[in-house]
N, C-alpha and C positions, 0 to 999 in steps of 0.2 A: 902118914909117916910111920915107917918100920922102924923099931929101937933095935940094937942088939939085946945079948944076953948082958950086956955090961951097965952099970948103972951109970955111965956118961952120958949123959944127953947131948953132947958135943960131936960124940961119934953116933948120928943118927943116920940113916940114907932110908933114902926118900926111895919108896917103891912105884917101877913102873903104873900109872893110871889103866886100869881096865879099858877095853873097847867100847864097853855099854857107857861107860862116866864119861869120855870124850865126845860118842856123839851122841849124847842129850848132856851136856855139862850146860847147856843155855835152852833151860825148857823154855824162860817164856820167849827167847827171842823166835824158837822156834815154830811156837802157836802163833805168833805176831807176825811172822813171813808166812807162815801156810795161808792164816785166815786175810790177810793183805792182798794175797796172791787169787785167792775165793771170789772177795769180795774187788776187785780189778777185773776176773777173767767176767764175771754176773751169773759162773754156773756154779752145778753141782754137780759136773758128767763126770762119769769116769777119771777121765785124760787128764783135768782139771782137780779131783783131786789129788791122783797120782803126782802130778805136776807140784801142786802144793806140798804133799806128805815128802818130797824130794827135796825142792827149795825148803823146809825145814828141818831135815838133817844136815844135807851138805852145804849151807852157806856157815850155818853155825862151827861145823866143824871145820872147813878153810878161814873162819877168821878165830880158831881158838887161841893158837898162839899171841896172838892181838891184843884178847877181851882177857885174859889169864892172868898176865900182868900189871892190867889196870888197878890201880890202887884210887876209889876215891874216897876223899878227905870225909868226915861227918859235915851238913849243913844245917844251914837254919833257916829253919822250912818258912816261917817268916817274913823274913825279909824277903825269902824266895818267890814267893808267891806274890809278895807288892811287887820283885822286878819284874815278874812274868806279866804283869798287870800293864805296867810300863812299857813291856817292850813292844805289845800286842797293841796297846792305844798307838804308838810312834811307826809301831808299820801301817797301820790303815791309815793314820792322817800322812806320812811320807807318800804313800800311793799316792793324795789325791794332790799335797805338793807337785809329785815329778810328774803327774800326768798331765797338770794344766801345764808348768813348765816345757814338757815335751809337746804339748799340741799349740803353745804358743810361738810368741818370734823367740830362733834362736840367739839371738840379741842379749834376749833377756837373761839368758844362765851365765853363771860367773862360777866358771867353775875352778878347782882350790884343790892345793897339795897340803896337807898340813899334818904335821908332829904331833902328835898325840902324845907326853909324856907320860913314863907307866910312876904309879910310885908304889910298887911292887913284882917281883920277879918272880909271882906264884904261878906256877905253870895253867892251874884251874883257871884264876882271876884273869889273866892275861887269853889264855884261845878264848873263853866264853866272851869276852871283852870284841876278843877281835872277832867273834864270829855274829856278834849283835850288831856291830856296825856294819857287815857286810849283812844282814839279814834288813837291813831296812832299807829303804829304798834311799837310793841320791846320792848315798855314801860305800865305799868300799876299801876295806880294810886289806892292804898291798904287801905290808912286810912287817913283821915286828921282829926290831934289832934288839936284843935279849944283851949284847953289849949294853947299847948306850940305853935300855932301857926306855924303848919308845915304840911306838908303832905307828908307821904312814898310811897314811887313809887318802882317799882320793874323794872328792863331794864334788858333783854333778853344780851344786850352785852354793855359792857362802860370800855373803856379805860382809861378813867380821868373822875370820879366822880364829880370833883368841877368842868371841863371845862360843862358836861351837867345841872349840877343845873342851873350855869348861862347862859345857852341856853333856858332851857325851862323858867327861869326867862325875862327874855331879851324878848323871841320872843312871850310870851303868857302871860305872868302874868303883863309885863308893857303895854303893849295894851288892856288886862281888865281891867284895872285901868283906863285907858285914857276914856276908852270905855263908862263906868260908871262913870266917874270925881272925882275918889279917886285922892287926890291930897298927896306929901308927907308931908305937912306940918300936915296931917289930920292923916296920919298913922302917925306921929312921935307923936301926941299927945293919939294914941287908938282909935280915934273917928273915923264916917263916915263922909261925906260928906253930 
């Protein structure tokens, strides 16, 4: 930010960003798609890292408008780290759920629409929310209504509807909350934290 010569801080304007700060304004995503890109193609030729050194300026700068506005909250690393623990045990035992499931009689799967109510309207809590149930296997997370504060999942097989609500409530949605410091007292009032 450029100030005038005036001591309002009010009337500030924001100076065009340089060329050099927009394409490297995401160095590490850009060393993180070169070397992806390295380590995918299995060379070092030329072509390949031209290719690389490419894909790492221009993807970063076609998605700056995107990454620029992103605003994320402080976490706590924490709890973060038991859900990661959690999420990573629940995909590798889902795997072996839906694969005997799938190689057994289709008889067997009972598959279910079910409501998932949110009790917070955090925009963090709610995608990572909705993006764990779609990341584990059986279940998929369809639409979350930001209205009524809910979100539809679809599950390949569920025996008792209410026992899995309050599974994936319990083991994902109350540790994004912790994660990000939704407190209940915050969701009983509508508000964030």
């Amino acid at each position: 930010m450029t100030y005038p010569a005036t001591s309002d801080p009010s009337a500030a304007v924001a100076s065009p960003p340089s060329s050099r700060s927009v394409w490297l304004a995401h160095p590490a995503l850009s060393l993180l798609l070169a070397a992806s890109w390295l380590a995918l193609s299995h060379s070092l030729a030329p072509v390949h890292l031209l290719s690389a050194a490419l894909l790492g300026l221009v993807v970063p700068r076609l998605l700056h408008g995107f990454l620029t506005g992103l605003h994320t909250p402080p976490v706590a690393w924490g709890p973060a780290f038991m859900l990661t623990l959690v999420v990573v045990k629940d995909i590798v035992m889902s795997n072996l759920v839906v694969a005997k499931l799938v190689l057994g009689p289709l008889s067997a799967m009972k598959p279910a629409w079910l409501t998932v109510p949110l009790d917070t309207d955090h925009p963090h809590v709610n995608g990572l929310l909705a993006a764990i149930i779609t990341t584990t296997p059986g279940t998929v997370s369809c639409v979350i209504h930001e209205e009524r504060r809910e979100i539809l999942v679809h599950a390949l097989n569920c025996d008792d509807a209410q026992a899995m609500i309050d599974d994936m409530k319990a083991r994902y949605e109350a540790p994004l909350m912790r994660i990000f410091r939704v407190s209940q007292s915050d969701v009983s009032r509508g508000g964030l934290v």
